[in-house]
N, C-alpha and C positions, 0 to 999 in steps of 0.2 A: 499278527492277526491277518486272516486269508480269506476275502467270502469265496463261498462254491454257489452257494445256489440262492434262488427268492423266489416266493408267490405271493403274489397280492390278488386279496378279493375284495371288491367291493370299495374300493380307493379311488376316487374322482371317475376320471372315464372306462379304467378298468374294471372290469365285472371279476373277471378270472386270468389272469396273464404272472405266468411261470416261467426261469430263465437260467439261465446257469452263466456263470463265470468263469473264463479263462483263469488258468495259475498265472500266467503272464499277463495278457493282453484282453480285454472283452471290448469292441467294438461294436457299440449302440447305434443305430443306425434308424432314421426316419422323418418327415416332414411335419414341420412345424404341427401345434395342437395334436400331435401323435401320444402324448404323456408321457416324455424325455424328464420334463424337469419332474411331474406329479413321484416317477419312480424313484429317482435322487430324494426325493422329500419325503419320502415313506419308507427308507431305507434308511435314513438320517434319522427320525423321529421313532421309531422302529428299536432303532442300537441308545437311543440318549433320551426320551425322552418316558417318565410313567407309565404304564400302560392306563393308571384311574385318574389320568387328568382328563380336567374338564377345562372349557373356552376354548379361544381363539383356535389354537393349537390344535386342536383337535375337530373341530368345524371345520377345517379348512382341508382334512384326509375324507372326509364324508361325499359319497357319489350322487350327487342328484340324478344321475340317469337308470340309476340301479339298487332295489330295497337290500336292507341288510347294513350292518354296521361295520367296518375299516376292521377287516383282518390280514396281517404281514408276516411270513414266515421266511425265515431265515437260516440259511447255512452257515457254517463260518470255522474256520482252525484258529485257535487262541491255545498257549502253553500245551502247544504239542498233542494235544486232544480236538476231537471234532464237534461243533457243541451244533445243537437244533434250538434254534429262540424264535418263538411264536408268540406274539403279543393280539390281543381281539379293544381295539378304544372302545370303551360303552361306556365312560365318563367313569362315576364313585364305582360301578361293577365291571370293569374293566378287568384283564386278566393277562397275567404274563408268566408262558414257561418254559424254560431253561432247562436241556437233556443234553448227555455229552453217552459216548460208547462204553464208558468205563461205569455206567451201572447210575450215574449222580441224575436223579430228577428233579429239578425245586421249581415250586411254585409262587406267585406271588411277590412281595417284601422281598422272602427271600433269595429269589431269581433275582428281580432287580439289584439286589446289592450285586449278588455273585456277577451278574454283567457288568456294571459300573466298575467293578477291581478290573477284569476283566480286560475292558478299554482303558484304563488308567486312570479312573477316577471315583469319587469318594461312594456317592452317590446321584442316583439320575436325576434330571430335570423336572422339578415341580409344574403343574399347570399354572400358578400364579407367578410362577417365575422361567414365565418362556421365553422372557429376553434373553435368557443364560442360554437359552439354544444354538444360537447362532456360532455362539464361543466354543462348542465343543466342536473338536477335528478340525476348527476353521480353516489351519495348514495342512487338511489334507483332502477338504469336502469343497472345493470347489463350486459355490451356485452358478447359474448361471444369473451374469453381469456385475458378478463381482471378480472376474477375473484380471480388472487391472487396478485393484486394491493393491496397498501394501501389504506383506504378510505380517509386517511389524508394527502398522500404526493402531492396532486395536492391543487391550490389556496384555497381559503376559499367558494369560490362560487360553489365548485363541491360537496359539502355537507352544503349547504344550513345553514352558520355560523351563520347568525343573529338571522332568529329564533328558531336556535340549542340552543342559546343563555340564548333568552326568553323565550323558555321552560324548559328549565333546572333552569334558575332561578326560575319560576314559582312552580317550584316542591323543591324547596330546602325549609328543616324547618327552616331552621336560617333565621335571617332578611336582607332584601335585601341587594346584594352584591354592588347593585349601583344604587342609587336613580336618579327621573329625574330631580332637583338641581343638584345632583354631577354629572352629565352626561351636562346639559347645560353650566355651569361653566367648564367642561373639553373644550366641543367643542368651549365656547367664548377664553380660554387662545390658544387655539389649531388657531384656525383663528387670533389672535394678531401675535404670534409663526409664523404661515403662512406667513404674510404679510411682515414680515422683517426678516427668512431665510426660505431657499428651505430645501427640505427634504433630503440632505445631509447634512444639519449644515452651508452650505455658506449664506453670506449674499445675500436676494435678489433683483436683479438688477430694479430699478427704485422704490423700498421702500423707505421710510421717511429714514433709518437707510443708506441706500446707497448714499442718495443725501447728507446727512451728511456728510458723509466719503469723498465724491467726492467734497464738500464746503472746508472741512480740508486739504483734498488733497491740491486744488487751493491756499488755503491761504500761505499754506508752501509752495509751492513754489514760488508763490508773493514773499513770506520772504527772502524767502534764494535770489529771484536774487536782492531782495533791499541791504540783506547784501553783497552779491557778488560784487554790484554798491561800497557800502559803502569802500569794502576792496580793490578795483581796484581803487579807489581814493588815497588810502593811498601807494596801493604799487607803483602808479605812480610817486607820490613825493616822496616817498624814495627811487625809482629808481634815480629820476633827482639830487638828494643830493649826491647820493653815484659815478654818473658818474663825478661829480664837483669834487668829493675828489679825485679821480682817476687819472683823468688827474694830477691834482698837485701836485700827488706823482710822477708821472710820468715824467713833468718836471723837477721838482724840487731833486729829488734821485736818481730814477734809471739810469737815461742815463746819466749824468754825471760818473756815475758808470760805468756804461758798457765801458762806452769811453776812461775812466783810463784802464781799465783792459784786453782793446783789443792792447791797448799802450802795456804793457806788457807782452802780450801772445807774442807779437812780437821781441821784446827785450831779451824775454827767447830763442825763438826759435834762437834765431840767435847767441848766445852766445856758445850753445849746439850745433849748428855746428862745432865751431872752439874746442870743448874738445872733438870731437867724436874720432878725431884718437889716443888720446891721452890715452883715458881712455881702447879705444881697444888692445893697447900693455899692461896697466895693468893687465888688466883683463887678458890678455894670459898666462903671467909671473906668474899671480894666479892661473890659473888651470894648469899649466905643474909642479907646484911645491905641488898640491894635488894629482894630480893623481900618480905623483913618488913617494911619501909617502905612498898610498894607494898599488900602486903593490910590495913595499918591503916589508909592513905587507903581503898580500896573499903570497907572495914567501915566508917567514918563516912561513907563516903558512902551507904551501904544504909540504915542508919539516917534520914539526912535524908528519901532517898525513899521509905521508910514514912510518917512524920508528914505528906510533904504528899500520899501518894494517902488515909489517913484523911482531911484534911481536906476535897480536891475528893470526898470519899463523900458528905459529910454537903451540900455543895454538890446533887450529883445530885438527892439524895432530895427535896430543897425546890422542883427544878427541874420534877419527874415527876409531883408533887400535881399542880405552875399545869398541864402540859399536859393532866392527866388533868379538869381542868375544862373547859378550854377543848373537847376532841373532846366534849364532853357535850352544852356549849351548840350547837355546830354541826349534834349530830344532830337535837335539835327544830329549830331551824329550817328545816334542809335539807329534814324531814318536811313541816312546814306549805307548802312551796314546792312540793313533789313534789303535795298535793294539788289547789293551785290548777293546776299544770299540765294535773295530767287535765282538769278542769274546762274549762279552756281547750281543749284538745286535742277532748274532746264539742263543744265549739259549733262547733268550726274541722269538724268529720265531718258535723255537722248541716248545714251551710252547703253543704257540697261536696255531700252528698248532694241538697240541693235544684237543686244546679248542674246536677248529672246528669239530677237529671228534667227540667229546663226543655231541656237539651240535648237529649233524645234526642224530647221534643215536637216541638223545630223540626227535626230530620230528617224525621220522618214528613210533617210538611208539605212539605219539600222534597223530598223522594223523592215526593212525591202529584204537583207541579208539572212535577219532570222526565216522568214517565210524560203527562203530558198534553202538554208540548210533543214529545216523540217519537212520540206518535198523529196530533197534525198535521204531521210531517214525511211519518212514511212513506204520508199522503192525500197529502202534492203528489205522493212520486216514483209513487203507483199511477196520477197523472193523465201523468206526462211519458212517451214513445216509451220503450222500451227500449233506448239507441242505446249499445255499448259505443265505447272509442276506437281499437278494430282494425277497427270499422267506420268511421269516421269518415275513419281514414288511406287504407282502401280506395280511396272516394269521393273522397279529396283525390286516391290517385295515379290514378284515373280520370280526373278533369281533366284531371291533368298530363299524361296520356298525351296527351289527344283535344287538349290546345291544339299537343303538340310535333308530334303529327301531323296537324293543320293548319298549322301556321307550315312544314313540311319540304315539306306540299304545296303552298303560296303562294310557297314560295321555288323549287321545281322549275317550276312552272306559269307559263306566258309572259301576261302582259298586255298590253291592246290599249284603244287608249284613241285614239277620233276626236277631233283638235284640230281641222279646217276641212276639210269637203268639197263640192267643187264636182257630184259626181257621186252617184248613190245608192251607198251601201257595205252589202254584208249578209256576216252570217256565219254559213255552213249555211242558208242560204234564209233567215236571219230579217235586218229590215232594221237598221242603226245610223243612230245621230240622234248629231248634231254633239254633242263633248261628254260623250258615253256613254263608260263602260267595262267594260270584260269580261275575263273572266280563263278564259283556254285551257287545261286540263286533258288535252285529248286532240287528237288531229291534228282537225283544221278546216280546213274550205275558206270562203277570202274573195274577195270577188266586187266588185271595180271598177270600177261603169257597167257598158257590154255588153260589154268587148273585154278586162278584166285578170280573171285566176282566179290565184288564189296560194295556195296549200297549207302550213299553220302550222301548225307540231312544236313540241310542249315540249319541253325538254330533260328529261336523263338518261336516255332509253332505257328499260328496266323497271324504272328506280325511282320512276318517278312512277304510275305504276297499282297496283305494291305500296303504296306511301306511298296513296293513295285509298284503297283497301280496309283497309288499316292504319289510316285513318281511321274509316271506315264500322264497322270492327270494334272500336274507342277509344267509337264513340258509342252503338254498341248494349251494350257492357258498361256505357257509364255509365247510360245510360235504365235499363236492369234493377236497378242497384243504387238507382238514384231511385225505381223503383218498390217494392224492395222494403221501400226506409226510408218510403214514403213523404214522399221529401223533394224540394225542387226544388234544393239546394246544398249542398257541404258547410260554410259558412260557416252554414247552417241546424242543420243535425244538429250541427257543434262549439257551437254556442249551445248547444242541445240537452243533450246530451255533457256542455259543463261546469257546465249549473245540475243536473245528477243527481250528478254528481261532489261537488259544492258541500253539495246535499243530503245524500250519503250522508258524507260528511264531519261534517258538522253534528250529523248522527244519529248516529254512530261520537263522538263529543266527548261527546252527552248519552248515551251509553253508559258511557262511563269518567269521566264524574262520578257516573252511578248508582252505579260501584261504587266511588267513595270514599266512598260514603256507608256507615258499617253497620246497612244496612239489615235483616239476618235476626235477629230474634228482639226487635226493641223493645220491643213489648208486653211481653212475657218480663222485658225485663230491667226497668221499669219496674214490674211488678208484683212480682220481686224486691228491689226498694228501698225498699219500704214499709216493711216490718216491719222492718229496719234501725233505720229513722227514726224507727219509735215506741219501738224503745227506747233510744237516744239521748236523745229526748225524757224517756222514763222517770227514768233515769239523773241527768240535770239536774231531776227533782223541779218543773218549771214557775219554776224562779227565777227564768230571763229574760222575760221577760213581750215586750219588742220584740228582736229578733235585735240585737244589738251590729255594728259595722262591722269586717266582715274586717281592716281593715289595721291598726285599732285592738289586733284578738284577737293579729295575726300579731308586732305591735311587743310587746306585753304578754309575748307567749308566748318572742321571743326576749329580754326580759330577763328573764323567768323562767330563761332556760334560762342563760343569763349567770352570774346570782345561782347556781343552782344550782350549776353548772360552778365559780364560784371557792369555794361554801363546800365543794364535794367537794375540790377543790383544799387548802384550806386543812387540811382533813379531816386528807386523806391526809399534808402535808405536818408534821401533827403528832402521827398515827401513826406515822408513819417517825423520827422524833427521838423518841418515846415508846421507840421499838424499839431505838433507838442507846444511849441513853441506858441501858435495859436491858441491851445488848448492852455495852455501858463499864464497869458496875456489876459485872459476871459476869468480865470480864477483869480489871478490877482487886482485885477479892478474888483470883484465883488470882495476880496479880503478888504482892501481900500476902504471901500464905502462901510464896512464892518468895522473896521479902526475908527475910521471918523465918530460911526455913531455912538462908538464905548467909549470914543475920550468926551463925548459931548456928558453922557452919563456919569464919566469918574467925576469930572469936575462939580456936577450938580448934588453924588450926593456927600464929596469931602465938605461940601459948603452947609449941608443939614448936619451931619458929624462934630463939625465945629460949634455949632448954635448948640446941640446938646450936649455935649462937653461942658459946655462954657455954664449950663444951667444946673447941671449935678454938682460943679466945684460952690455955685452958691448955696446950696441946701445940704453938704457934707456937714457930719457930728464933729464932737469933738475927739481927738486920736486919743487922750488921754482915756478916756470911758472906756474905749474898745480893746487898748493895750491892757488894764488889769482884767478884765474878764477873761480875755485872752489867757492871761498868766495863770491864774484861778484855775482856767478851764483843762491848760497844761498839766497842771499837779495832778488833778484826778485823773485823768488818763496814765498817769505817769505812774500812778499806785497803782489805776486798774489792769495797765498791762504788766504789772507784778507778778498780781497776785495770777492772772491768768497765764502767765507765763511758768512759774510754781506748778500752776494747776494741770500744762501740760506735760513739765520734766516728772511730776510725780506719776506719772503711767493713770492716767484718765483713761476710760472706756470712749468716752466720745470728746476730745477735747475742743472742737469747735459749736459742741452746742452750748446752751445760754445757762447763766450760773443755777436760776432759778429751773431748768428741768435738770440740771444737773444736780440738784438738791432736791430735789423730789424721786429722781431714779436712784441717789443714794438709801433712801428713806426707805426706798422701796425693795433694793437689793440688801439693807437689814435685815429687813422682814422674813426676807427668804433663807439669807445666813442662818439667822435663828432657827429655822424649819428644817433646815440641810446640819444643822448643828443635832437636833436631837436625833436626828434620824443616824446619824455617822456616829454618836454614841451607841446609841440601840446596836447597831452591825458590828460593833467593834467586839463588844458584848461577847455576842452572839457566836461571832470566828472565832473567839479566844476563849470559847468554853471546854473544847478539846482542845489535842495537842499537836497545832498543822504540822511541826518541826517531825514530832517523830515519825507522822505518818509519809512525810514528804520523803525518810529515809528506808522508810520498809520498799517501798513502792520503786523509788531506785533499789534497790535491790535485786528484788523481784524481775525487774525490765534488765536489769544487765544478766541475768540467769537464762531469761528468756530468748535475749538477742545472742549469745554463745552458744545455746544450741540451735537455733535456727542461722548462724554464721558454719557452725561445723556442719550442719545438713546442706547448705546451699553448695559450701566448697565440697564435700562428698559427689553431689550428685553433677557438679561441673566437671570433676575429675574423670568421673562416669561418664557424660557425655563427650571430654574432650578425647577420651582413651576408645570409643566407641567413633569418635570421626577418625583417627588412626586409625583403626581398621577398616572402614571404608573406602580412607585415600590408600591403602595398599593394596583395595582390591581392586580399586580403579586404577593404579598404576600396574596391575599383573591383567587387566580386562581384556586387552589386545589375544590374551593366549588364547582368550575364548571364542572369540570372531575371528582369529586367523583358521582355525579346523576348517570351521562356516565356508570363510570365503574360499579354500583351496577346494571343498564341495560343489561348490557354485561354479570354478572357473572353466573345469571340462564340459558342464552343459552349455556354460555358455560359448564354449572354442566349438561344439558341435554347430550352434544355431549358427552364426556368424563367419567369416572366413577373416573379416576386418577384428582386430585383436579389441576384445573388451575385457577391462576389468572391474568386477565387484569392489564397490568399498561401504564394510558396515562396519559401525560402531558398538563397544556393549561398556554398558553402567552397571557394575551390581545392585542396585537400586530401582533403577527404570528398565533394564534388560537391554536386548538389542534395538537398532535402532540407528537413524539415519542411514538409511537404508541412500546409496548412489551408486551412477553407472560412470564408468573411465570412459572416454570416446578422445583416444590422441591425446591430448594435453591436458583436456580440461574433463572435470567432472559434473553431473549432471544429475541433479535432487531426482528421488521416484518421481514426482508428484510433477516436474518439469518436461518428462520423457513423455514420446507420443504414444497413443492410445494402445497399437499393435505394440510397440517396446516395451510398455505396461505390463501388458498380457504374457508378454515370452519370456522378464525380468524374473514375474512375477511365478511363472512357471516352473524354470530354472529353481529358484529358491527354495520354495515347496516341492521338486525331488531332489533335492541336497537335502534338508530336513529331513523327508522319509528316508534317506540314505542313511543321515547320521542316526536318528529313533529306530530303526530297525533291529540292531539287535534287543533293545530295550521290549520289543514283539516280538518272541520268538523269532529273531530273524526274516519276518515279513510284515510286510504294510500296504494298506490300498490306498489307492493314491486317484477319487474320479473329478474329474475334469466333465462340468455341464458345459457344453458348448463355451469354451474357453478362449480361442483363438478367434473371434467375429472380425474383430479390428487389424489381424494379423494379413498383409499382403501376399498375393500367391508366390512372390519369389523368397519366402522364407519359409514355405511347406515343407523345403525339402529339409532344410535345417529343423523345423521342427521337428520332422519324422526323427530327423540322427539323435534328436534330444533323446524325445519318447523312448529309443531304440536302447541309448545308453542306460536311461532308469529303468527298463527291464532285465535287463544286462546284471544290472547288480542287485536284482531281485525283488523288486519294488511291482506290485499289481497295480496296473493301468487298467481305469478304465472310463473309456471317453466317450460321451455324446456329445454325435452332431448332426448337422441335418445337412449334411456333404460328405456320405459315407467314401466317395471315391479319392479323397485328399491323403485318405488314412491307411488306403489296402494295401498300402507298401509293405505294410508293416503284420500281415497277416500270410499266411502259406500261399503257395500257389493257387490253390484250388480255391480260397475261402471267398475269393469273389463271385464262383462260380455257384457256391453249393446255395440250397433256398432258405430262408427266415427258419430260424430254429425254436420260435414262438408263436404263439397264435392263440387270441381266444377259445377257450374252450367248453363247451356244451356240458359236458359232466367231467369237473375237474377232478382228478387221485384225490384221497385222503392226505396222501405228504407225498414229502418228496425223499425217495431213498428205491434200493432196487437196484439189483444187478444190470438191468440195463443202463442204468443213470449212471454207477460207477464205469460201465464201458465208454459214456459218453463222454466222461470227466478226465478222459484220459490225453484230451487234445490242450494246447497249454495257450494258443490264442484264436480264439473264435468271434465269429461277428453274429450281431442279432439285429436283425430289421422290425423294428416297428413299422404299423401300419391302421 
């Protein structure tokens, strides 16, 4: 597919604008708001989209500056024929129609279809389904600012997968990756797979394989409530058996039981009335003759603990002299030690003070040296040019200019060089000698003997006398800037340049050593440390006669400080036991007086203890009374824990409660037995009026019938699927053969753009398609989506004419390929790579055609002349009926032309 030609009327800012397309190359050219992108999008929506949709899509071709409704007519070669497609949007009355040379005219429906085969597809784009728009030709419709999009990261339909496909296989040497047997046999397992699960892996609803499931379902549960019948039979009669046994444990054991033992609880209780008061004077006469035992051991034992805290008293007081000697002796010496410190302390101030002054002497002298060596820095720099290095760069890019435009002029300029002449040769009247050479700048006339004149032209036309003067104008800026350095090079002035640099550096160092120096106020402080020193001096009385050696003072001084440290230590540590010791003496006098007052207590109340003692032994009964109640009182207990012992090995519901509610909750769970008895006759009845056994046996039946054919369909349709992932994983292990064609497509545009070697690497799934789209750079690889914005754009370029390379024969052997302003991101040192790109996808027959709004990036790539000639469009006042005519096919005969918008 090939456009020739377009008219649009009445489409956004164009009224009337008509234009024709190069075979090769069409170079769009013009400044921003010119309607670059509006014509891309009306030649887009034109070829793909209804002509009677309504909305968005179609609002947005409508011209507010101009009445009338979005008419687009279109040229185009498709299957070898030249078709004329005219589409008018007017929403439901919209109209589309399709003429080729061969007699075919269709209107309507059936134009759109015949275009959508056409292009390659089913049919065109609905107005409610204008998202799909985007997706048609995406790899080959370029918008503008989606040029550094992946080609791969959208659906498989926006780079036209299928017969990406078939023509890559087509072109591959090895033998086909997949036959149409193994492609028919995919699609029949794939439709079985289909029919009995959905494409997440569930089974799907109203398949063979589901109504299995939904039969096995049924049948199990049939099962289970025939067995549920079956077990509600039996636990009814073993209900009714066990409420019979109950009762007549009931009668028959326990409440006879209970009825004995309620007899007894009563008989105890009444017994134990008449021993209460008896066992109360026991029991008293018991504890008055424990507790009087107990306070005579505490009273001799208070007694002992008096005599021995007297005794550690009189310990204390012998302890508290020794300490009170020892903090004595401690504080003269610790005194005598405190004094030699200062002592020590003065020579160590005296010493450091003399530090000081020797210090701050040798600053001054070093501050005197710095200032002298930074007076002879800044005489060299007041001797060297004043040359900064924005001059220096100047000078350098004045060179570079006058040598680039001499080498541009020696390489335009034709050369002439006599190797042997028999004849005299001059050129412009001047003679040449055997040997000589000369170099032509300008047209020249050369003269051979008397009878040959020949007339020699440089090449390029006026770029060889611009390039001279370009020259002439390189060498008088550089002479004026040699003049004004007074310099004859800049390898001179950067000498220059860098010993001021050197110097001023140098001088900047002895700057910021100056001021590590503390230089303000020496004098000052030096005449402040005197009087310090003499009395220091003072203080020490002249007893040192020679100054002592610091390290000597400093060792001295820390075991002074040592000494001092452990007898403060020692000090304090018998302060503190002085203090305990005190603080022992003071608690145990008030323990003392505490003793005394609890033995004065033991002793007064054993003596009331005694007295009533002595009055319960005369008012005690007689032992014999209280020994047989006692005995009496034994036996019934002795039966009642029997019987309640019986009452809890026999399995009691509550065996610690009292016999009497435990004979009343039997009574009571009677009651209920009897009520749970007829009712478990009634049900038993009832379950056993039919036959649960046989029904229990159909119903298995039935369930194992059920679960065999829903086991033979699930293993079917696993086999299915498992034989269906086998052929995926072989296609995935032959996918490489599909992406190597791709990538060796890709690696010459990309060897054009770049001179540093890159390699493509994609991936392809038969499943998910192409994909993981990366770039090689040296060693490592590098994601689309990680590469910078221009890399994007040129990746992305490259890709989409490999594509149109490999779909091209699948179009008649052509394809258009437009590029909206595609390269914004792309740096001017890869224009020229770009052009060899461009250069190459024309080369192998691909239509280019590119808007931009830097038409001079691109002339390379157009004839000599095509810069020269004027806009080959223009609005127009009364525009043709169509487009067709002898003079247009004259026109059409040029294969890359440029068009200016304006």
């Amino acid at each position: 597919m090939r456009l020739i030609a377009c008219r649009l009327q009445n489409v956004r800012r164009h009224r009337d604008l008509e234009l024709r397309f190069g075979r090769e190359l069409t170079l769009i050219a013009g400044a921003n708001e010119t309607g670059k992108s509006t014509l891309v999008e009306a030649l887009h929506k034109t070829l793909f989209l209804r002509a009677t949709a309504t909305g968005r899509g179609v609002e947005e071709l409508r011209s507010r500056l101009h009445p009338g409704l979005p008419d687009v007519e279109i040229r185009f070669e498709a299957d070898a024929e030249t078709w004329r497609l005219r589409k008018r949007f007017a929403g439901a009355s919209g109209t589309c129609q399709l003429s080729n040379g061969s007699g075919v005219a269709l209107n309507g429906p059936q134009a759109e279809e015949q275009l959508a085969r056409l292009l390659g597809y089913e049919a065109p784009v609905e107005g409610r389904r204008i998202a799909q728009l985007p997706e048609r030709w995406a790899h080959l419709w370029v918008r503008q600012g989606d040029a550094g999009l992946n080609p791969f990261s959208g659906s498989q339909e926006c780079y036209d997968h299928q017969r990406l496909v078939a023509q890559l296989q087509q072109q591959s040497s090895q033998s086909p990756l997949q036959s149409s047997t193994d492609r028919l046999v995919m699609e029949q397992i794939q439709q079985q797979v289909s029919t009995l699960y959905t494409a997440t892996g569930k089974v799907k609803a109203g398949s063979p394989l589901a109504g299995a499931q939904q039969r096995s379902q049924e049948a199990a549960t049939a099962l289970a409530l025939a067995e549920q019948q079956v077990a509600d039979l039996e636990a009814a009669m073993e209900q009714w058996r066990s409420i019979n046994e109950r009762l007549e444990t009931i009668e028959q054991q326990q409440r006879p039981a209970l009825q004995r033992e309620l007899q007894l609880q009563q008989q105890t209780q009444l017994l134990q009335a008449q021993l209460e008061p008896l066992l109360q004077r026991q029991h008293e006469h018991q504890q008055l003759l424990k507790q009087q035992r107990q306070e005579q051991q505490e009273l001799l034992l208070a007694q002992q603990q008096l005599d021995t805290a007297l005794k550690q008293q009189q310990q204390e007081q012998t302890q508290r002299q020794q300490l009170q000697e020892q903090i004595k002796q401690a504080s003269a010496a610790l005194q005598q030690l405190t004094q030699r410190q200062d002592q020590v302390q003065r020579l160590l101030d005296l010493q450091q003070l003399d530090e000081e002054v020797r210090q701050l002497r040798e600053h001054q002298q070093q501050l005197q040296q710095l200032q002298d060596q930074a007076e002879g820095l800044k005489q060299q720099l007041a001797e060297l040019p004043e040359i900064t290095a924005e001059q220096v760069r100047q000078l350098r890019q004045a060179e570079q200019a006058l040598a680039q435009a001499t080498a541009r002029c020696e390489a335009m300029a034709a050369g002439l060089e006599v190797l042997a002449a028999d004849q005299p040769i001059q050129l412009n009247g001047e003679a040449l000698a055997s040997g000589e050479r000369r170099r032509i700048e300008a047209a020249a006339e050369l003269t051979v003997g008397s009878g040959v004149r020949l007339q020699i032209s440089p090449g390029g036309g006026q770029a060889l006398p611009q390039a001279l003067e370009q020259q002439r104008q390189c060498c008088q800026q550089l002479e004026q800037l040699q003049q004004q350095l007074k310099l004859n090079s800049s390898d001179q002035a950067e000498t220059i340049e860098r010993q001021r640099t050197a110097l001023e550096r140098e001088l900047n160092n002895l700057r910021q050593a100056a001021k590590a120096i503390p230089w303000s106020g020496l004098q000052q402080r030096l005449e402040q440390l005197e009087p310090r020193r003499q009395q220091l001096a003072a203080a020490l009385g002249g007893s040192e006669v020679a100054p002592p050696d610091p390290a000597e003072l400093r060792s001295e001084q820390e075991s002074l400080r040592q000494r001092s440290g452990d007898l403060s230590r020692s000090q304090e540590r018998s302060n503190q036991q002085l203090r305990e010791l005190e603080h022992k003496q003071l608690s145990r006098q008030a323990a003392q007086e505490q003793l005394r007052g609890r033995c004065g207590q033991l002793e007064g109340s054993v003596q009331v203890l005694g007295d009533r003692l002595q009055h319960l032994n005369s008012a005690a009964t007689a032992a014999g009374e209280l020994d047989a109640q006692q005995q009496q009182l034994g036996a019934l207990r002795a039966e009642l824990e029997h019987l309640q012992r019986a009452r809890q090995h026999g399995g009691s519901a509550n065996p610690a409660a009292d016999a009497a509610e435990q004979l009343e909750a039997l009574e009571q769970e009677k009651d209920r037995l009897l009520s749970q008895l007829g009712q478990a006759q009634q049900r038993t009845q009832s379950l056993g009026a039919a036959n649960p056994l046989a029904e229990l046996e159909q119903r298995q039946v039935a369930w194992e019938e059920a679960e065999a054919e829903r086991a033979a369909l699930e293993q079917s349709g696993m086999a299915l699927r498992l034989l269906l992932e086998r052929f995926h994983r072989a296609q995935s292990t032959l996918a490489n053969r599909y992406s190597e064609p791709l990538r060796a497509a890709i690696t010459p545009y990309l060897a054009e753009l770049a001179s540093q070697p890159h390699q493509p690497l994609l991936a392809f799934d038969p499943q998910q398609g192409f994909h993981d789209l990366q770039l090689r750079q040296g060693e490592e690889a590098f994601a689309f989506e990680r590469l910078s914005g221009g890399m994007r754009e040129q990746l992305g370029a490259t890709v989409r004419l490999a594509m149109a390379e490999v779909l091209k024969p699948a179009y008649a052997d052509a394809l258009p390929l437009v590029f909206d302003d595609a390269f914004t991101n792309s740096d001017r040192e890869r224009l020229v790579g770009l052009r060899r790109m461009l250069e190459r996808g024309i080369q192998q027959g691909i239509q280019i055609v590119l808007l931009t709004c830097h038409a001079g990036d691109y002339t390379a790539l157009l004839p000599n002349n095509a810069s020269s000639e004027p806009a080959q469009q223009h609005e127009q006042k009364n525009p043709p009926e169509g487009i067709g005519g002898t003079a247009e096919k004259r026109e059409w005969s040029e294969d890359r032309v440029i068009v200016k918008l304006d």
